[in-house]
C-alpha positions in Angstrom: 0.0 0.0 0.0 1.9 3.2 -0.9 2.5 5.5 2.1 0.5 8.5 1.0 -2.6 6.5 1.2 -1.5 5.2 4.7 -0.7 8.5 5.9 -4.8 8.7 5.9 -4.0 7.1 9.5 -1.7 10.9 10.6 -4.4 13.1 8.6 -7.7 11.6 9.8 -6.6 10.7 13.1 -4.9 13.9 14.2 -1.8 12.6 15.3 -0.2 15.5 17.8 1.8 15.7 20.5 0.7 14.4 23.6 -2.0 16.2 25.7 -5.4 16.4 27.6 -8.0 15.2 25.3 -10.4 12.5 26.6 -11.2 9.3 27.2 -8.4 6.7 26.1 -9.6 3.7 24.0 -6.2 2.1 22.9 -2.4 2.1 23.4 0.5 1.5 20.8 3.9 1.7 22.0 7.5 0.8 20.1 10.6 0.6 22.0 14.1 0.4 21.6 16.0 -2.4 23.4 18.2 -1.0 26.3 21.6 -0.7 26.4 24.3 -3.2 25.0 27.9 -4.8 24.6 29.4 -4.5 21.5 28.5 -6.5 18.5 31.2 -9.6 18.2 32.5 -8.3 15.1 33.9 -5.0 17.1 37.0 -6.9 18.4 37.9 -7.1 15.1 37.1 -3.5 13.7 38.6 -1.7 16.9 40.8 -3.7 18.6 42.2 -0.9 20.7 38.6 -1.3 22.9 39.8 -4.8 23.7 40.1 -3.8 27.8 36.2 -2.3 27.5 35.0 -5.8 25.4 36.6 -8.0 28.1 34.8 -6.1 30.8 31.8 -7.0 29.7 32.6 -10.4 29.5 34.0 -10.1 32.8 30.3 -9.1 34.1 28.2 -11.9 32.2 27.7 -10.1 29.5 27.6 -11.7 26.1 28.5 -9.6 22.7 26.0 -7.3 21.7 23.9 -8.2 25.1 21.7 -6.3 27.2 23.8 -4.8 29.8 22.6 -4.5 33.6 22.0 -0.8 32.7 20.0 -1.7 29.8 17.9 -4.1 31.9 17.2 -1.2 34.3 16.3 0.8 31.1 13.3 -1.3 30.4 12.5 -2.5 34.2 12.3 1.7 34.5 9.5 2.3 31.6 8.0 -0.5 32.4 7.5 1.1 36.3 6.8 4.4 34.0 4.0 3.0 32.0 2.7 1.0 35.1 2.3 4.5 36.8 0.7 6.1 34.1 -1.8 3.6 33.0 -2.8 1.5 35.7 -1.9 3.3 38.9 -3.1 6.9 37.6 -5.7 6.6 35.2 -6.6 3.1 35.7 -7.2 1.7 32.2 -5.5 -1.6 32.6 -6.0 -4.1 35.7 -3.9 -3.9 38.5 -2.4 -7.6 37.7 -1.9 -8.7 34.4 -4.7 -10.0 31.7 -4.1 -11.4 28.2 -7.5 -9.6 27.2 -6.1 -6.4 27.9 -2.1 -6.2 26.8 -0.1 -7.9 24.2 3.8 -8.0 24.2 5.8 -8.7 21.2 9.2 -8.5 20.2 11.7 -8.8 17.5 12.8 -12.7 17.6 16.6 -11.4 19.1 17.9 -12.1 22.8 18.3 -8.3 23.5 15.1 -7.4 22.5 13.4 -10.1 24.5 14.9 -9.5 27.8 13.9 -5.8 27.0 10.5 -6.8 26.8 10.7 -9.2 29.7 12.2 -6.0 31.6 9.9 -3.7 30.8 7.0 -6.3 32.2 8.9 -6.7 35.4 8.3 -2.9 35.8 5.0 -3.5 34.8 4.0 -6.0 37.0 6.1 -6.4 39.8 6.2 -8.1 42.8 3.1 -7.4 45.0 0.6 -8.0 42.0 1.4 -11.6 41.0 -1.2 -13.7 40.7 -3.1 -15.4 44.3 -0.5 -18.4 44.8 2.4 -17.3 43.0 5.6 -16.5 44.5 6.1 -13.1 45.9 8.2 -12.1 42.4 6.8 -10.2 39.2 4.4 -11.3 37.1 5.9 -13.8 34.3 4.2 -12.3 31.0 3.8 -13.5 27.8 6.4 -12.3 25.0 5.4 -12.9 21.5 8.0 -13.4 19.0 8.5 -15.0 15.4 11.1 -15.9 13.7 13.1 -12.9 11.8 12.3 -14.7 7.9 8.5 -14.4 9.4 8.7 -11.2 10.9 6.8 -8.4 8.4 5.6 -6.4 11.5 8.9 -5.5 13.4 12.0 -6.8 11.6 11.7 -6.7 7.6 15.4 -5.9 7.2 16.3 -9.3 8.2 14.8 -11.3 5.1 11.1 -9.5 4.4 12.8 -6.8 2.3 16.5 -7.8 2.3 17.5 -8.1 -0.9 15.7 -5.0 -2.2 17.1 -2.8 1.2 20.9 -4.4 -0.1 20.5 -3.3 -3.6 19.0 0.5 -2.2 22.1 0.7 0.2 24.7 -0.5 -2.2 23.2 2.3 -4.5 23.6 5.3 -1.8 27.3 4.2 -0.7 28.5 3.8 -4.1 27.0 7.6 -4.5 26.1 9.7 -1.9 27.6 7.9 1.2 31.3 8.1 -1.1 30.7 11.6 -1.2 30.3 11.6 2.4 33.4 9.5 3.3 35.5 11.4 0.4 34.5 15.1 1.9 36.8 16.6 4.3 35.1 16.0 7.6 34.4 12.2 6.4 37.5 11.1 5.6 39.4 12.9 8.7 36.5 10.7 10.9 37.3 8.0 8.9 41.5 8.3 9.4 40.9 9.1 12.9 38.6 6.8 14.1 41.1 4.3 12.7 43.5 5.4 14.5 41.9 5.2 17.7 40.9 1.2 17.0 44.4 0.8 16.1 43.5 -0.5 12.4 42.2 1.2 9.2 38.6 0.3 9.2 38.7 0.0 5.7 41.1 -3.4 5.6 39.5 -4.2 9.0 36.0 -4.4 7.4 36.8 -6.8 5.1 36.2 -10.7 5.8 34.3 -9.2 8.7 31.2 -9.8 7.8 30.4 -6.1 8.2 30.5 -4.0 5.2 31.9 -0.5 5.2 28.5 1.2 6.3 27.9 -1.1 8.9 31.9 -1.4 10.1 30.7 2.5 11.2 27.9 2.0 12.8 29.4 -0.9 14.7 32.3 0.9 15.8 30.6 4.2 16.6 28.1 2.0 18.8 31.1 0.8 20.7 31.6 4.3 22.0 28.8 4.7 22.8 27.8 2.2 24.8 31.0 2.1 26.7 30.5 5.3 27.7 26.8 4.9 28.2 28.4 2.1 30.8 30.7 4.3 32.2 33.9 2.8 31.1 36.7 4.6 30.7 36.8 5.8 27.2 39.8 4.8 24.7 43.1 7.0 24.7 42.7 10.0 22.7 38.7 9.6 22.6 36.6 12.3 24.2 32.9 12.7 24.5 33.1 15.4 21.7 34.6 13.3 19.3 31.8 10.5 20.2 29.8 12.8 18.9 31.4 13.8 15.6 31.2 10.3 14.8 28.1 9.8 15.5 26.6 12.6 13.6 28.5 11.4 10.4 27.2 7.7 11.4 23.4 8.7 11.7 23.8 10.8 8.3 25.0 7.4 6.9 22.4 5.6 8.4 19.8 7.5 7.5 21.0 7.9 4.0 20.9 4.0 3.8 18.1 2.4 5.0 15.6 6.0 4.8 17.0 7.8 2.0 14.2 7.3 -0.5 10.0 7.5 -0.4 10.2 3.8 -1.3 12.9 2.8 1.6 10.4 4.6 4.2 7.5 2.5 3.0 9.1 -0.5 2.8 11.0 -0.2 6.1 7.9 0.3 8.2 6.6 -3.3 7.1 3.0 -3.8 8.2 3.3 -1.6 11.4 1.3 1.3 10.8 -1.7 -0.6 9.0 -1.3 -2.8 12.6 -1.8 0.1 14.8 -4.7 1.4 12.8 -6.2 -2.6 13.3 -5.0 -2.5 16.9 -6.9 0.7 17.4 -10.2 -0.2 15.7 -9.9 -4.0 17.8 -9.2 -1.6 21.0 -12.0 0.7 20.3 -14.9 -2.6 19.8 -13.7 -4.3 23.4 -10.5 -6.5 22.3 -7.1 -6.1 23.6 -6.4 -2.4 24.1 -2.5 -1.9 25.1 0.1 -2.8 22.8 3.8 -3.2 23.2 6.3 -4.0 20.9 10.1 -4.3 21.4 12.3 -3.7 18.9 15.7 -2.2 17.2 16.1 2.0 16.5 15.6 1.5 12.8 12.3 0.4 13.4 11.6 3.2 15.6 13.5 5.6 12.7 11.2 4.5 9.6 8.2 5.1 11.7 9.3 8.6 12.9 10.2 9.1 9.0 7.1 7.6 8.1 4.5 9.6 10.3 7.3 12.4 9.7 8.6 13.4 14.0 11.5 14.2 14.6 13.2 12.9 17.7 14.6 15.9 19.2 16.3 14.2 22.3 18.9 15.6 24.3 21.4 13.2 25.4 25.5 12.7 25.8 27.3 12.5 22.9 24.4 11.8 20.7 22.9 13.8 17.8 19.4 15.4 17.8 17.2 13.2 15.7 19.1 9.5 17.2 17.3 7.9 19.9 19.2 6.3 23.1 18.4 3.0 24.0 15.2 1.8 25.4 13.8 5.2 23.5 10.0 4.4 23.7 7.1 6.0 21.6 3.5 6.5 23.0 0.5 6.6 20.7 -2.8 7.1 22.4 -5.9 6.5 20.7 -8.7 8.9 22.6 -12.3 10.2 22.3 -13.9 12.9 23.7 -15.5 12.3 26.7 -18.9 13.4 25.2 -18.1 11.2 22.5 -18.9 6.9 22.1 -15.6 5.1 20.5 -16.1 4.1 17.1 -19.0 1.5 16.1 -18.6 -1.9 14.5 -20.1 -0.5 10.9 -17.9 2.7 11.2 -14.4 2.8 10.9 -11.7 5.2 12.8 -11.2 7.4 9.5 -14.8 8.1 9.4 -15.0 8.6 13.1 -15.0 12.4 13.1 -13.9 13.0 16.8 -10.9 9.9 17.0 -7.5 11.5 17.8 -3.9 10.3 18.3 -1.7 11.7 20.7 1.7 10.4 20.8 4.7 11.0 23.3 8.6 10.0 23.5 9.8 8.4 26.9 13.9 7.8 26.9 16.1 7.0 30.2 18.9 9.9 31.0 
């Protein structure tokens, strides 16, 4: 379906920052997994941050796992959303029911202790089920596999070889202009020499290519920083963010750089929300959460066209930090019944979505 046509769902719906409107009928939410190690490939793009990737190890952490911090990420919305929808304006049960929430996630281990996290904050202890241990509520996490995954994860194999050919197109011609400028191939040389290797021969027989050699690298910083590791010789916060600014240009140039990309990317999640809204609004399961990576959370800011404009260290405006969570409320006016079985949320004239950004700092 071609995303003019699905942005009927922004233009008839009235999606706006978050406010006082009245009564709320539905919740969507998408979230970033929480902080991480390293992907494995790091120790051999950036050897110099050898001392940072055994510390994790040293802690029980696996590469590219969720960290303690990034745990506590999730555990901390979870407590968050807890407040705000059942403690304040009571719209879910105290304890948890199937009928009223649905938990998914992408089909990767980070992503699924996030989501098991963020129920922990949800539903601690104190609210278990009559008979149950004194510990939080175990709740159900959908997943399915990635090469079956057209809701969350279409990078993976749903759109793969059509997202390879798009990015091969934009480094071989915009990205080279990018590495080739000034600024770009001064990152480039430096951060090389921070790792202790050009990332250019280090990329290769990684199983990264150049793009992603970046990203993976850049990443490192950050989340070593984010952990509070001392930071490499000759690396300063300032220069984390120099690289990451170039690294979310290239990003954004390779997976969002076209109409078709920002379609495509989005995979059936914004025709779900509009089913999960209209199910919410006749009685069926009305709070939705799905876990998932930041480019899923960056093609649906592209697509619904928000920017992200979050303050944290060393990161640009537009990224979002782990465990970065989006809100979208589907509310009525009070005065006002939810939609009926023979009338959809289009033609419903007083339907509005409000939508907030929760991040942990």
């Amino acid at each position: 379906m071609a995303r003019s046509h699905l942005h009927l769902l922004v233009i008839a719906l009235f999606l706006v920052f978050h406010s006082s409107f009245g009564r709320l009928v539905s919740v969507v939410l998408v979230s970033r997994h929480g902080n991480r190690a390293p992907n494995p490939v790091v120790s051999q793009l950036c050897p110099n941050d050898a001392v940072n990737l055994e510390h994790y190890n040293n802690i029980g952490i696996a590469p590219g796992g969720l960290t303690g911090r990034g745990m506590t990420e999730l555990y901390n919305m979870g407590v968050y959303t807890r407040r705000k929808y059942i403690e304040q304006s009571r719209f879910l049960s105290r304890s948890l029911l199937s009928t009223e929430i649905l938990i998914r996630a992408v089909g990767e281990e980070r992503t699924i202790q996030s989501a098991n996290a963020f129920a922990q904050g949800m539903y601690p202890a104190g609210v278990q089920p009559h008979g149950y241990v004194s510990l939080p509520t175990p709740a159900p996490v959908f997943v399915v596999p990635d090469d079956l995954d057209f809701l969350l994860e279409v990078r993976k194999k749903g759109c793969k070889v059509r997202l390879a050919k798009d990015s091969n197109h934009w480094d071989a011609t915009l990205g080279k202009a990018l590495w080739e400028s000034a600024k770009g191939s001064a990152a480039v040389r430096e951060m090389g020499e921070l790792c202790g290797v050009p990332i250019e021969k280090a990329s290769v027989g990684s199983g990264d290519n150049f793009g992603d050699a970046i990203k993976d690298i850049t990443d490192a910083y950050s989340f070593d920083m984010n952990e509070g590791f001392p930071l490499m010789q000759g690396l300063t916060t300032a220069k984390i963010l120099e690289f990451r600014t170039l690294a979310v240009k290239q990003l954004f140039g390779r997976i969002l750089g076209t109409e078709e990309q920002i379609t495509y990317l989005n995979g059936d999640l914004p025709i779900d929300m509009l089913k999960n809204f209209h199910a919410s609004a006749q009685g069926g399961t009305r709070f939705f959460a799905y876990h998932g990576h930041r480019e899923m959370m960056y093609a649906l800011g592209f697509f619904f066209e928000m920017d992200f404009n979050i303050t944290y260290p060393a990161l640009p405006i537009g990224s979002v930090p782990p465990a970065t969570t989006l809100y979208f409320e589907l509310q009525v006016p009070d005065s006002q019944p939810p939609p009926t079985l023979a009338e959809t949320l289009i033609e419903h004239p007083h339907a509005c979505v409000l939508t907030f950004v929760w991040y942990s700092y």
